[in-house]
N, C-alpha and C positions, 0 to 999 in steps of 0.2 A: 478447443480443449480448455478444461480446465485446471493444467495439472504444471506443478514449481519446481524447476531445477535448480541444484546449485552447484560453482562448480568453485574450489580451490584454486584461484590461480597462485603458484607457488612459483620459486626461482627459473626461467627456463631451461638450464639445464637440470633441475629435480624433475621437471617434469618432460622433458626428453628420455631421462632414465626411466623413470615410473610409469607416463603413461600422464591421462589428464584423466581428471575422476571424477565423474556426475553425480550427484548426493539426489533422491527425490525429497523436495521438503512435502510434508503432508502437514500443515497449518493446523489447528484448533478450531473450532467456531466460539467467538465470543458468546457466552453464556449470558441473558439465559436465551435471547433469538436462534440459535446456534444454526447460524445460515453458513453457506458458504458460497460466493459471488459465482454466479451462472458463468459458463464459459464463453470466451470471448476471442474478438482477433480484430486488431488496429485500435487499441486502447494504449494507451500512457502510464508509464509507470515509472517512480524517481526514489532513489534511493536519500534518508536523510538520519544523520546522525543522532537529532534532535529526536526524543520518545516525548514521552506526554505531558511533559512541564514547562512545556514552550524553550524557546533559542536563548534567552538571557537569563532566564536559574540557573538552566543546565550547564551554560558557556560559564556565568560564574564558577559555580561547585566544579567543575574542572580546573580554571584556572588558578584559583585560590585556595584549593583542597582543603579549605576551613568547614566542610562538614562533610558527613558520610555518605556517600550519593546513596548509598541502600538505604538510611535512613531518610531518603527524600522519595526515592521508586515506589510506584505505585506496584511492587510484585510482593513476592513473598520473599522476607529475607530469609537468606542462605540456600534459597532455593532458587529463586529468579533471578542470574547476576543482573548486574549495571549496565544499562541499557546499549545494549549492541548497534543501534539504530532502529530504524522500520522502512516500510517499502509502502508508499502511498501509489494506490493504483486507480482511474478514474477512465468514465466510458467505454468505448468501442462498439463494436457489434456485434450480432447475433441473431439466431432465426427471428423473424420476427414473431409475436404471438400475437392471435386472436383474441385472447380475453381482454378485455377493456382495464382489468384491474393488473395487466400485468405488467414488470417494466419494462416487458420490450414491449410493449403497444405501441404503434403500430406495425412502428419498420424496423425495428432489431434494434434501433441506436440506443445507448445505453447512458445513462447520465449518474450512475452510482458509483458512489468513493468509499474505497476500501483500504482499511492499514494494515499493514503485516507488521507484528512485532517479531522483530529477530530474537528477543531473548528470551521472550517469552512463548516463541511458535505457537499467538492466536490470531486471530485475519478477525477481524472488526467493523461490519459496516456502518459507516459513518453516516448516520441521516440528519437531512438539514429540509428545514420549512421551504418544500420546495413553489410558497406562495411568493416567496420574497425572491426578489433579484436573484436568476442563479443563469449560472452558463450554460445554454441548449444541449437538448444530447448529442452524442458527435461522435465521429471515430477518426481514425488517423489525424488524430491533432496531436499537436508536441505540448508537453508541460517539464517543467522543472521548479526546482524550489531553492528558492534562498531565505536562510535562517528559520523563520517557522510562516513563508508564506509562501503556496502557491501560485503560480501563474499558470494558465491555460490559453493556448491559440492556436487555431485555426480548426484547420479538419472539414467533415463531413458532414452534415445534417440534416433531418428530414427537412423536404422543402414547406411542411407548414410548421415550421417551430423558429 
C-alpha cells in the first residue's frame, strides 16, 4: 500500500466519548518530479521536528524568539505555517521489477528517502549520488534520528548488495 493515515490522539476520555478519528493524509508530489514513493511494506519511518534548516537555526529561532520563523521557512508566508515537523521515510520492499532501470531491480528492496512535510503536505524524494558511500537497500531495519541526523540498522538485503 501506498496510502497515510493519521490519527488525533486526544485526552482518553475525549476520545472514549468521541470515538478515535482516522484523517487520510493524501501528500503533494514535490514539484517539478511530482513522484510519489511506490508502495511499500517493512520500511522505516521517523518522525522529526526539525524541517529544512537543519536542528541548530531551527532549535535557536525557537529558543530565543529573536526572529520570525516565517521569515526563515522556506513556504509561503501566511500561507505555509511554521514548520509542523516532517516524516523521513526510507527502504523496505516491494514487487520486484524486471526493468534493469528500475528501483526495485532486482529483488523489491528498496533504498529511496522520502520527506513528508507536515505543513506543507508535500512528500519529497530525496536523491543522493548513490556512487558514493550509501546504506544497501533493505527492509525491516529500524532507523531513528537525532537532531538532523539519521541513523539506519540492520534489516534485510539482497544477498549481492
Amino acid at each position: 500500500l501506498s496510502d497515510m493515515y493519521l490519527i488525533h490522539l486526544a485526552p482518553y476520555l475525549e476520545m472514549a466519548r468521541d470515538g478515535i478519528k482516522w484523517y487520510r493524509v493524501e501528500p503533494r508530489a514535490q514539484q517539478p518530479l511530482d513522484q510519489l514513493p511506490l508502495g511499500r511494506e517493512q520500511h522505516s519511518a521517523v518522525y522529526s521536528k526539525v524541517c529544512s534548516l537543519g536542528y541548530k537555526l531551527e532549535n535557536d529561532v525557537r529558543s530565543t524568539q529573536q526572529a520570525d520563523p516565517k521569515s526563515l521557512y522556506p513556504g509561503v508566508v501566511g500561507v505555509t505555517p511554521w514548520c509542523q515537523g516532517q516524516v523521513v521515510f526510507y527502504g523496505g520492499k516491494t514487487e520486484a521489477a524486471t526493468e534493469e532501470s528500475h528501483i526495485a531491480h532486482p529483488h523489491g528492496f528498496l533504498g529511496d528517502l522520502w520527506i513528508y512535510n507536515v505543513s506543507s503536505n508535500v512528500i519529497s524524494h530525496i536523491h543522493y549520488n548513490a556512487v558514493l558511500p550509501s546504506p544497501p537497500r533493505r527492509s525491516g531495519h529500524t532507523m531513528l534520528i537525532h537532531e538532523d541526523q539519521i541513523y539506519i540498522y540492520g534489516g534485510k538485503g539482497a544477498s549481492d548488495e
